[in-house]
FIVOMI-44317 format. One record per residue: residue number from 1; x, y negated, z negated of N, C-alpha, C in turn. Coordinates in nm, 2 decimals, padded with zeros to 4 digits, always signed. Atoms other than C-alpha are relative to their C-alpha. Layout:
residues N
+-----+--------+--------+--------+--------+--------+--------+--------+--------+--------+
| pos |    npx |    npy |    npz |   capx |   capy |   capz |    cpx |    cpy |    cpz |
+-----+--------+--------+--------+--------+--------+--------+--------+--------+--------+
| NUM |      X |      Y |      Z |      X |      Y |      Z |      X |      Y |      Z |
...
+-----+--------+--------+--------+--------+--------+--------+--------+--------+--------+
end
This chain:
residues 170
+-----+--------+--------+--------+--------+--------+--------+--------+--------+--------+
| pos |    npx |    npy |    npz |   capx |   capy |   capz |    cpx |    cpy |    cpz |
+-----+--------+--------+--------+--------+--------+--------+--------+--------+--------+
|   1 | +00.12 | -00.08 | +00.02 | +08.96 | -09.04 | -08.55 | -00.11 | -00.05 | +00.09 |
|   2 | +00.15 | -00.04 | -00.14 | +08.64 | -08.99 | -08.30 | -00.09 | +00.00 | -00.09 |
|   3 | +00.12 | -00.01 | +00.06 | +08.33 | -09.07 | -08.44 | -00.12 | +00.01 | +00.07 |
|   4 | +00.11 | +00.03 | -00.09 | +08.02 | -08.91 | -08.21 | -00.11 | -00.02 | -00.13 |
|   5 | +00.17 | +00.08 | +00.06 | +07.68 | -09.09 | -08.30 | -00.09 | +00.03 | +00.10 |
|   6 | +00.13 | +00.00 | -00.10 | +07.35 | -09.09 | -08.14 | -00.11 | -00.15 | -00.05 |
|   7 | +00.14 | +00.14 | +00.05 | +07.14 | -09.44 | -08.17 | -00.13 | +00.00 | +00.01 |
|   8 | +00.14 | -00.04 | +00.04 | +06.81 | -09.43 | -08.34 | -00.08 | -00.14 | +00.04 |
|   9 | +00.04 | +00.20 | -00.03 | +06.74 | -09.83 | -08.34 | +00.06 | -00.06 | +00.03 |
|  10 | -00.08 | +00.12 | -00.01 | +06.82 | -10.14 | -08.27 | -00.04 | -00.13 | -00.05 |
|  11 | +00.09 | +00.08 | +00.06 | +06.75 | -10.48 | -08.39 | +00.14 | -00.13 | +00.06 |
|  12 | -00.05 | +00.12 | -00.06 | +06.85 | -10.86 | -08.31 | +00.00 | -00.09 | -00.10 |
|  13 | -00.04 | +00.11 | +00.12 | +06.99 | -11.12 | -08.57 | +00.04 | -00.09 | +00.04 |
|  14 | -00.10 | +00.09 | -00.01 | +07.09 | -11.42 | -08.59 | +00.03 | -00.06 | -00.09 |
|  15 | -00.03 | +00.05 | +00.19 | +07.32 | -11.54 | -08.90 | +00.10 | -00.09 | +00.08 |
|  16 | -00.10 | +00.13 | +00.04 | +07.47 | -11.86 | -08.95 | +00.04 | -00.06 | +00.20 |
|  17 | +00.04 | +00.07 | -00.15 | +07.36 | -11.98 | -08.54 | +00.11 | +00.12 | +00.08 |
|  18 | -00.04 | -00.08 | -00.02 | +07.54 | -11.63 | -08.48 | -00.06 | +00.11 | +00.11 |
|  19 | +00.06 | -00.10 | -00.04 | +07.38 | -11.37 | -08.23 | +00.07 | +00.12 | -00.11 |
|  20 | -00.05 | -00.17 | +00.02 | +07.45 | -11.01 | -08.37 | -00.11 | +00.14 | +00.04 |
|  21 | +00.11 | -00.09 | -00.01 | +07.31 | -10.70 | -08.25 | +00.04 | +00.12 | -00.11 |
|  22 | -00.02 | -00.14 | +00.10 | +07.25 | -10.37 | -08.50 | -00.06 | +00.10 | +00.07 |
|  23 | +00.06 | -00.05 | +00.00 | +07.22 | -10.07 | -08.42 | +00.02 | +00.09 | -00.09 |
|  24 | -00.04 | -00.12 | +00.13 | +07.17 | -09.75 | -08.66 | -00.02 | +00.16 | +00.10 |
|  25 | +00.00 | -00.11 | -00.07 | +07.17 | -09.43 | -08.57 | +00.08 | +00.17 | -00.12 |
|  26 | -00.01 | -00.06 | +00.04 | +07.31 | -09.05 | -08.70 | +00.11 | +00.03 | +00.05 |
|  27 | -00.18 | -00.05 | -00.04 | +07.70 | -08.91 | -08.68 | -00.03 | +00.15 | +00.08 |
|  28 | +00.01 | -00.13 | -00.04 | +07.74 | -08.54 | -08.56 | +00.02 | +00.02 | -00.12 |
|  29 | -00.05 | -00.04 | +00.16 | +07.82 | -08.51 | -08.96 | -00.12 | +00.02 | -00.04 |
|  30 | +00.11 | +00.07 | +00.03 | +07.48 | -08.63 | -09.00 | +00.00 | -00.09 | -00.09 |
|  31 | -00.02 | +00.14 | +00.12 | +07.62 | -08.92 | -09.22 | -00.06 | -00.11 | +00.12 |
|  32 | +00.04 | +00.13 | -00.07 | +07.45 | -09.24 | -09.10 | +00.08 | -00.09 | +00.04 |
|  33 | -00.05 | +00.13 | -00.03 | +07.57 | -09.52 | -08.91 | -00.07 | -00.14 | +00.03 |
|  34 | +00.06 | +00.13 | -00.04 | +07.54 | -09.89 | -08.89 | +00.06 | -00.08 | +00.07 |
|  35 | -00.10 | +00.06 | -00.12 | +07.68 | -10.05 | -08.60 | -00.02 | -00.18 | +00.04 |
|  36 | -00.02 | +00.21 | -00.09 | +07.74 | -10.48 | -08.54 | +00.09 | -00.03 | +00.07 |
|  37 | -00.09 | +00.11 | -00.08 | +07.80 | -10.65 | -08.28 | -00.04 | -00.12 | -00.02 |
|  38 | -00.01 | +00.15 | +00.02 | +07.89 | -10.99 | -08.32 | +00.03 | -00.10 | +00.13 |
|  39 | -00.02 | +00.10 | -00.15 | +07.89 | -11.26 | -08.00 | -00.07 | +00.12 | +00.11 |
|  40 | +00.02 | -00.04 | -00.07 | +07.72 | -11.02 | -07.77 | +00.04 | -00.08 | +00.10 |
|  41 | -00.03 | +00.09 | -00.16 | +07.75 | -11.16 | -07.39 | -00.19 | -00.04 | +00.04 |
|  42 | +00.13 | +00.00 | +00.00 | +07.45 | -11.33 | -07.37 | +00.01 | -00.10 | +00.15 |
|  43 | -00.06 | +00.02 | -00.14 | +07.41 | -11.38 | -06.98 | -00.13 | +00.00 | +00.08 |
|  44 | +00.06 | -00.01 | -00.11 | +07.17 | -11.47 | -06.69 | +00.05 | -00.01 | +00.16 |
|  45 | -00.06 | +00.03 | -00.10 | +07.24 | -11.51 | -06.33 | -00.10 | -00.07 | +00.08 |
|  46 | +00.09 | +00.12 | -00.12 | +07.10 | -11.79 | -06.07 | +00.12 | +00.02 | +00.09 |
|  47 | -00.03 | +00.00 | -00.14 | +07.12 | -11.82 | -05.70 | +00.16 | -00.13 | +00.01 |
|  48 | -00.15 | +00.10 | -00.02 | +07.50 | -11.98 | -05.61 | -00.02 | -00.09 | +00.04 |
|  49 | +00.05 | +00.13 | -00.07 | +07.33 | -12.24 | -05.40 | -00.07 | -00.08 | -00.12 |
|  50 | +00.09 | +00.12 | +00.08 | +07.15 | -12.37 | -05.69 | +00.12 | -00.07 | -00.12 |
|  51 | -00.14 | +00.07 | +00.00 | +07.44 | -12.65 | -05.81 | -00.04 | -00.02 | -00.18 |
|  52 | +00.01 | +00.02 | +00.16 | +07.25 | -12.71 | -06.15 | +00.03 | +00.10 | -00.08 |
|  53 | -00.04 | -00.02 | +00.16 | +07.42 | -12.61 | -06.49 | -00.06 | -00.03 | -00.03 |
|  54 | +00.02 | +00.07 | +00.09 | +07.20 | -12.61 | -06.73 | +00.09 | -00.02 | -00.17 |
|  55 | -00.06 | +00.01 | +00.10 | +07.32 | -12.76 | -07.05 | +00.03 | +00.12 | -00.14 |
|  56 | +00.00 | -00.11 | +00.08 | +07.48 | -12.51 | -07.32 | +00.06 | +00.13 | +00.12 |
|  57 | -00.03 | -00.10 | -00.06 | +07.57 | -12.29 | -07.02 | +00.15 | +00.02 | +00.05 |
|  58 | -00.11 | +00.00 | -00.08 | +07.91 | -12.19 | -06.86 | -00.02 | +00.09 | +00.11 |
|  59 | +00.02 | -00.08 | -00.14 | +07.86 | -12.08 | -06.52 | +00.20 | +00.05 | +00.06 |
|  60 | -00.12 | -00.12 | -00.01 | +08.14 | -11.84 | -06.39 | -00.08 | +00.10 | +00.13 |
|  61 | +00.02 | -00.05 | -00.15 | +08.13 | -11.72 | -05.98 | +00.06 | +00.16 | -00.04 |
|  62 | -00.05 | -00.16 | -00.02 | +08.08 | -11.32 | -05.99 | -00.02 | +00.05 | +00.15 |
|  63 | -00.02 | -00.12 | -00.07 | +08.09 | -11.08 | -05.76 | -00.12 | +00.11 | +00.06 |
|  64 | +00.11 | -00.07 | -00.03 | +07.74 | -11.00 | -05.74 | -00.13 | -00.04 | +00.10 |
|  65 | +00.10 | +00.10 | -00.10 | +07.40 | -11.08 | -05.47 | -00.09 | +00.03 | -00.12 |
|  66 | +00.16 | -00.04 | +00.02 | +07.04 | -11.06 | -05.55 | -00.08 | +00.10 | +00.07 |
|  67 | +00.01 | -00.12 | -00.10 | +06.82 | -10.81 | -05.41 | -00.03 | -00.12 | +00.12 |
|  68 | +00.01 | +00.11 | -00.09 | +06.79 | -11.11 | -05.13 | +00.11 | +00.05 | +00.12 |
|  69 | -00.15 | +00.00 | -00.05 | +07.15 | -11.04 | -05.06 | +00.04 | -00.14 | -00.02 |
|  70 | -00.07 | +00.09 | -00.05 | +07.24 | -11.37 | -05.12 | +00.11 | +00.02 | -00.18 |
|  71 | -00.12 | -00.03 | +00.11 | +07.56 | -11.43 | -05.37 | -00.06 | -00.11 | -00.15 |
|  72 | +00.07 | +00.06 | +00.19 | +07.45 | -11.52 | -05.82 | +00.14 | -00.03 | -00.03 |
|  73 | -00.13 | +00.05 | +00.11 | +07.69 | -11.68 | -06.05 | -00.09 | +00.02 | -00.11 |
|  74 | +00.02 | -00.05 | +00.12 | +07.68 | -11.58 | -06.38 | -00.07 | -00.14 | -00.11 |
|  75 | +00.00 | +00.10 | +00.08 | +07.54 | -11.81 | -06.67 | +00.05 | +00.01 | -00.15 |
|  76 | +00.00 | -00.12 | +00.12 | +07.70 | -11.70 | -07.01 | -00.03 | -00.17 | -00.08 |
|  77 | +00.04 | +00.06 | +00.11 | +07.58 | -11.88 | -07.36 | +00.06 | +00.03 | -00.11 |
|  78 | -00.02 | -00.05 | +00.14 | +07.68 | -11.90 | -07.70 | -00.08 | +00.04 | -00.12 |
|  79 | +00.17 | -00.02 | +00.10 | +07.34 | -11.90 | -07.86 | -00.10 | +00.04 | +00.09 |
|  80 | +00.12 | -00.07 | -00.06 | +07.01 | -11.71 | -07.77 | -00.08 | -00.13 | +00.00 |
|  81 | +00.08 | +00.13 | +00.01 | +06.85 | -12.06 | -07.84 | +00.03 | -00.02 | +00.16 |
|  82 | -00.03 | +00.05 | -00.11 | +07.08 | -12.21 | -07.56 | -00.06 | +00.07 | +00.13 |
|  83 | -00.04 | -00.06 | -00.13 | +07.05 | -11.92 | -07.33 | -00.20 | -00.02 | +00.02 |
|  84 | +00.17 | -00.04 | -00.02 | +06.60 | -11.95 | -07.38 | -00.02 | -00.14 | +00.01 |
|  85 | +00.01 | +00.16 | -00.05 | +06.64 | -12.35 | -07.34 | +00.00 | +00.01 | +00.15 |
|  86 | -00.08 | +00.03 | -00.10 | +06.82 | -12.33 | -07.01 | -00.10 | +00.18 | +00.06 |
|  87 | +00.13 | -00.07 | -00.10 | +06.58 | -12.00 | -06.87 | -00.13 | -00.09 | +00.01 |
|  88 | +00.15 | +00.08 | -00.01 | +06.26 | -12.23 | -06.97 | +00.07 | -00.12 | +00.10 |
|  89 | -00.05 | +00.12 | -00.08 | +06.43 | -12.53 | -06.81 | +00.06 | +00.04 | +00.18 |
|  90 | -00.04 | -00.10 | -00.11 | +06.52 | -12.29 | -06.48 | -00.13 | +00.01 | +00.06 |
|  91 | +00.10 | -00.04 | -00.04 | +06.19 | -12.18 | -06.44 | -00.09 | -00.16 | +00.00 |
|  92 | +00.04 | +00.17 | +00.04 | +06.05 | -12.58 | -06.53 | +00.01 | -00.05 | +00.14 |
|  93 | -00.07 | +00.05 | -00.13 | +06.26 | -12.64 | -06.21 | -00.02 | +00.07 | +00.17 |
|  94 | +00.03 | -00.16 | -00.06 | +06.14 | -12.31 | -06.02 | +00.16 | +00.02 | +00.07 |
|  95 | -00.09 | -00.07 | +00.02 | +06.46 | -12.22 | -06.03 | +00.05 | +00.12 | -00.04 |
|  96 | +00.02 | -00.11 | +00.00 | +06.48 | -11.86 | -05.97 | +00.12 | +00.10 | -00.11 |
|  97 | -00.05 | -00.06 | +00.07 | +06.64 | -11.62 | -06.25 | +00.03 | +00.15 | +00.01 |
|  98 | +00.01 | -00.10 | -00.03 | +06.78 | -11.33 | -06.27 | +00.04 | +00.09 | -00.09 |
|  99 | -00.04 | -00.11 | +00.10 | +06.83 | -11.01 | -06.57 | -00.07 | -00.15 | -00.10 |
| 100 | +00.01 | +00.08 | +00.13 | +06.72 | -11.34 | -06.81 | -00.09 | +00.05 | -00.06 |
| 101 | +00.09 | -00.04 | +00.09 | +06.41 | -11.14 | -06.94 | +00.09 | +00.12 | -00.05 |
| 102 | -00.09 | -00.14 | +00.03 | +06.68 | -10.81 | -07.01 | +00.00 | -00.04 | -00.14 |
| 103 | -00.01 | +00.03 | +00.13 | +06.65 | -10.75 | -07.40 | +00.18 | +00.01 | +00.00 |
| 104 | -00.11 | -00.01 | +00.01 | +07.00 | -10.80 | -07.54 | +00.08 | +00.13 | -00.02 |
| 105 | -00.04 | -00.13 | +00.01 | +07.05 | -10.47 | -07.69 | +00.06 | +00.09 | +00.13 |
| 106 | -00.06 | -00.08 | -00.13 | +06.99 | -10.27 | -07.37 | +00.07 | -00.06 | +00.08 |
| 107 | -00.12 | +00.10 | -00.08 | +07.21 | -10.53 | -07.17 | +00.11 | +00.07 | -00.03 |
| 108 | -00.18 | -00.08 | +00.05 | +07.47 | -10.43 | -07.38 | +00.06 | +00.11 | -00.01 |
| 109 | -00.02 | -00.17 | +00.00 | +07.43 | -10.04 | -07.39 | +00.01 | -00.01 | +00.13 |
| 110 | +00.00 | -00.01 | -00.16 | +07.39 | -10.05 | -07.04 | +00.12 | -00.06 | +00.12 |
| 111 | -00.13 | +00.03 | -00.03 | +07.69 | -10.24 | -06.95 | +00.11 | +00.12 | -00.07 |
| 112 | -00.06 | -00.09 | +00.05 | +07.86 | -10.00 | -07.13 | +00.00 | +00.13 | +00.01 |
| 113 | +00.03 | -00.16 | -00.06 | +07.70 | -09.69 | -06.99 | -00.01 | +00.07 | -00.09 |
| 114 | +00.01 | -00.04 | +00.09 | +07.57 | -09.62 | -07.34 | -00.12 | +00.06 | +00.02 |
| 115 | +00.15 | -00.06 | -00.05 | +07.23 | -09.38 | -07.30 | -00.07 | +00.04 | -00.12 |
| 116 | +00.11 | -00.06 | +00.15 | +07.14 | -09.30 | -07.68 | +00.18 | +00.03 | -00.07 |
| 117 | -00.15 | -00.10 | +00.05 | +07.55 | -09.08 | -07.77 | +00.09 | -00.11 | +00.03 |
| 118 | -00.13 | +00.13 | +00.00 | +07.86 | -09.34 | -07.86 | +00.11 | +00.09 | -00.10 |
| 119 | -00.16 | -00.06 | +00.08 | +08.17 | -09.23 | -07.95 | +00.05 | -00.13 | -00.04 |
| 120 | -00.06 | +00.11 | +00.07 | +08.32 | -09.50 | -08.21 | +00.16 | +00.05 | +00.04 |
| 121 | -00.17 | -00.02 | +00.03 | +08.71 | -09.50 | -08.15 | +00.09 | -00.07 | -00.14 |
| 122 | -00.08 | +00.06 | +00.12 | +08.78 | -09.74 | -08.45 | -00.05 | +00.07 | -00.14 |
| 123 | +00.05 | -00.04 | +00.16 | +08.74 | -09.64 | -08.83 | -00.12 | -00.09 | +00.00 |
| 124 | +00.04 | +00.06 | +00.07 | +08.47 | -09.77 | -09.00 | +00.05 | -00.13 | -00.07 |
| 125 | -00.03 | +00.12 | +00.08 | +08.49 | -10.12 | -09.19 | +00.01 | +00.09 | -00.16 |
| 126 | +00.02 | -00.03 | +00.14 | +08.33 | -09.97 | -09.52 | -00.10 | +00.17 | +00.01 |
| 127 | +00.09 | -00.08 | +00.00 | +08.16 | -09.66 | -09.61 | -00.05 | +00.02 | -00.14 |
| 128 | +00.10 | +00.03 | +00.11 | +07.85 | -09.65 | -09.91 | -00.10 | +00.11 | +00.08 |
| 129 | +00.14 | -00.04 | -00.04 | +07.62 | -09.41 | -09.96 | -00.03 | +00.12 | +00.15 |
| 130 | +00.02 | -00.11 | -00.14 | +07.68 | -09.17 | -09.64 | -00.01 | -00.08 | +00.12 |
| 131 | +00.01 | +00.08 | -00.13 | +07.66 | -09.44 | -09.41 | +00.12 | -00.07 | +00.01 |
| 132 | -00.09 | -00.01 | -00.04 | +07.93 | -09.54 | -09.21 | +00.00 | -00.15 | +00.06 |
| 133 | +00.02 | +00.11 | +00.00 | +07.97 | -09.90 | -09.20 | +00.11 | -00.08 | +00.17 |
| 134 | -00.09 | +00.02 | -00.13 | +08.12 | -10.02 | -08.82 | +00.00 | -00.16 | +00.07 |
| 135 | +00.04 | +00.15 | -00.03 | +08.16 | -10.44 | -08.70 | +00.10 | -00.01 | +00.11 |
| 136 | -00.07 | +00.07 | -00.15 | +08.29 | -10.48 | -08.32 | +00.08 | +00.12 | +00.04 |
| 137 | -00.06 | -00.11 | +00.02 | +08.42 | -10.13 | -08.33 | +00.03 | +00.05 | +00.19 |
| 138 | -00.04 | -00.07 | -00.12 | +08.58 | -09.99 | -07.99 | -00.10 | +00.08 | +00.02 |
| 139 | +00.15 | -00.09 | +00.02 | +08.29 | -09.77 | -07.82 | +00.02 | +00.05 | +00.14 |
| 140 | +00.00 | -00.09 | -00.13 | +08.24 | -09.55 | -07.53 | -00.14 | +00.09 | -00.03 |
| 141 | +00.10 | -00.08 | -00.03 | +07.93 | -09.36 | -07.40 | +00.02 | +00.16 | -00.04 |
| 142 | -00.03 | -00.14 | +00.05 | +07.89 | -08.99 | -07.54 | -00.10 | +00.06 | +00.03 |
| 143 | +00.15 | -00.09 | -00.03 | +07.68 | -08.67 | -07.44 | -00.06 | +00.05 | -00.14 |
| 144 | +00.07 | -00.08 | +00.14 | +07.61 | -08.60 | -07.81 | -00.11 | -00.07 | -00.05 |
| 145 | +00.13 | +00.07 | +00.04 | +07.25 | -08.59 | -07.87 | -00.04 | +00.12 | -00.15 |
| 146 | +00.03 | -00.13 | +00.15 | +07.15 | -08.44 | -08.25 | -00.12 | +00.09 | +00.02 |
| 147 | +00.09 | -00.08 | -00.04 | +06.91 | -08.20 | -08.28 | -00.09 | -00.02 | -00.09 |
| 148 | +00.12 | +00.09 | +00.09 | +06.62 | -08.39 | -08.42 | -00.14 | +00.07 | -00.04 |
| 149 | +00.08 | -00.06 | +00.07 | +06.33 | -08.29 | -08.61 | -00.15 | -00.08 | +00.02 |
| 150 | +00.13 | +00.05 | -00.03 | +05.96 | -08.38 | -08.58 | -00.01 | -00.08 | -00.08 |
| 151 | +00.06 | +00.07 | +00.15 | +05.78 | -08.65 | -08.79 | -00.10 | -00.06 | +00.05 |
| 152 | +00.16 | +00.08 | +00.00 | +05.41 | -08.74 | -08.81 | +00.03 | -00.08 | -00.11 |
| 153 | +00.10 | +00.10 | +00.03 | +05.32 | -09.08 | -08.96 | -00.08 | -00.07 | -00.05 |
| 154 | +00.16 | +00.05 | +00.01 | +05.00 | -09.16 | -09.13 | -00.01 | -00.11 | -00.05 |
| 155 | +00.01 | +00.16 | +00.07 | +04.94 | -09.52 | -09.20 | -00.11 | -00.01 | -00.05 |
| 156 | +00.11 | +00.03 | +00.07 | +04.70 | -09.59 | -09.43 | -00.04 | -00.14 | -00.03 |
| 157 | -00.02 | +00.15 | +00.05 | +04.56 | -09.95 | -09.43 | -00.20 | -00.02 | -00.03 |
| 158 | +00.14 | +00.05 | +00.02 | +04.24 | -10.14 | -09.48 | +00.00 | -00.15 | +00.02 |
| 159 | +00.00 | +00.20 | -00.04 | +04.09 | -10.46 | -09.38 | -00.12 | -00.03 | -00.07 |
| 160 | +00.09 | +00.06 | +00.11 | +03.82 | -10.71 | -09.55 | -00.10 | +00.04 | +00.12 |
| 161 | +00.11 | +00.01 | -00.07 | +03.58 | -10.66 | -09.24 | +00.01 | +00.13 | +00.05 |
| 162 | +00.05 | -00.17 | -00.07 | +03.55 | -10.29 | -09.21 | +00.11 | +00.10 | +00.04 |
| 163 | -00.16 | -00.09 | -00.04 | +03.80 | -10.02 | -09.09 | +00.05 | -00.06 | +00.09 |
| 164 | -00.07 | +00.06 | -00.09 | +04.04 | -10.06 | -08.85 | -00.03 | +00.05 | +00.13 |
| 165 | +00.03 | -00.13 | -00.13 | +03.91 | -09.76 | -08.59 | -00.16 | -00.13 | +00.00 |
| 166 | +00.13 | +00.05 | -00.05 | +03.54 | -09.99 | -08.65 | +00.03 | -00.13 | +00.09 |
| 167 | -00.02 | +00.10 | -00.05 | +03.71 | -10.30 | -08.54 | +00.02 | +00.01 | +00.14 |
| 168 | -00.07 | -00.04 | -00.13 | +03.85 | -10.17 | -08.21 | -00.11 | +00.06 | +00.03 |
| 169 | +00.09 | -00.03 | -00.06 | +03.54 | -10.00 | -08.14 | -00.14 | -00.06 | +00.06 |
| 170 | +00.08 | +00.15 | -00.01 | +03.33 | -10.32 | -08.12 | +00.00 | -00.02 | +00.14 |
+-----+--------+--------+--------+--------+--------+--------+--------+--------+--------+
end
């Protein structure tokens, strides 16, 4: 079974020194989905001439330049900690980086040539509630976008020093 989706969110966890990314989103059923990935590819690239590994990293010779033209090696991580150690310790060194500011999410839709529409190829894990529970699921890019509905808003807050429109108008 073919499950087209359209992704509404996304979000970034990390359980038990885990990355996972979530995203949610609406079926063509309009039953909800909630989609995890677990281990994303959490990845920068530096200049091939630069010989330093930093620690936590596995460097791995790709196939790719810089806009320079010159030839990157990959840096892959097992933790977002590792991979934000070893960018700060890069740049420490002015040791030039490259996609390391890329949020994870879009990294990963984007490698995948995912634009908003995903076609799930595996079943679900669990389903509760109309939502369609999915963890590492086979996936492919899809043209199905739902046919979404407006929504205004209104947040209502208050602060101890005056409104919030007086504050910003100062």
């Amino acid at each position: 079974m073919d499950y087209q989706g359209f992704i509404l969110s996304n979000s970034q966890i990390i359980r038990k020194t885990v990355t996972q990314l979530i995203f949610q989103g609406r079926l063509s059923d309009a039953k909800r989905f909630l989609w995890t990935v677990t281990r994303p590819g959490l990845v920068f690239f530096v200049d091939r001439d630069k010989n330093r590994t930093p620690p936590g990293a596995f460097r791995k010779r790709v196939e790719l330049r810089s806009l320079r033209g010159q030839p990157v090696d990959a840096l892959y991580f097992q933790t977002t900690s590792e991979l934000t150690r070893a960018r700060r310790a890069c740049e420490s060194r002015k040791i030039p980086t490259y996609e390391a500011d890329v949020n994870l999410a879009a990294r990963f839709l984007m490698e995948r040539f995912i634009k908003g529409g995903v076609s799930f190829e595996s079943k679900p894990v669990n389903v509760e509630n109309d939502t369609l529970y999915f963890i590492d699921p086979k996936v492919q890019g899809s043209n199905f976008t739902p046919a979404l509905k407006l929504l205004s808003i209104d947040i209502e807050c208050s602060m101890q020093n005056g409104s919030l429109l007086h504050r910003y108008l100062r």
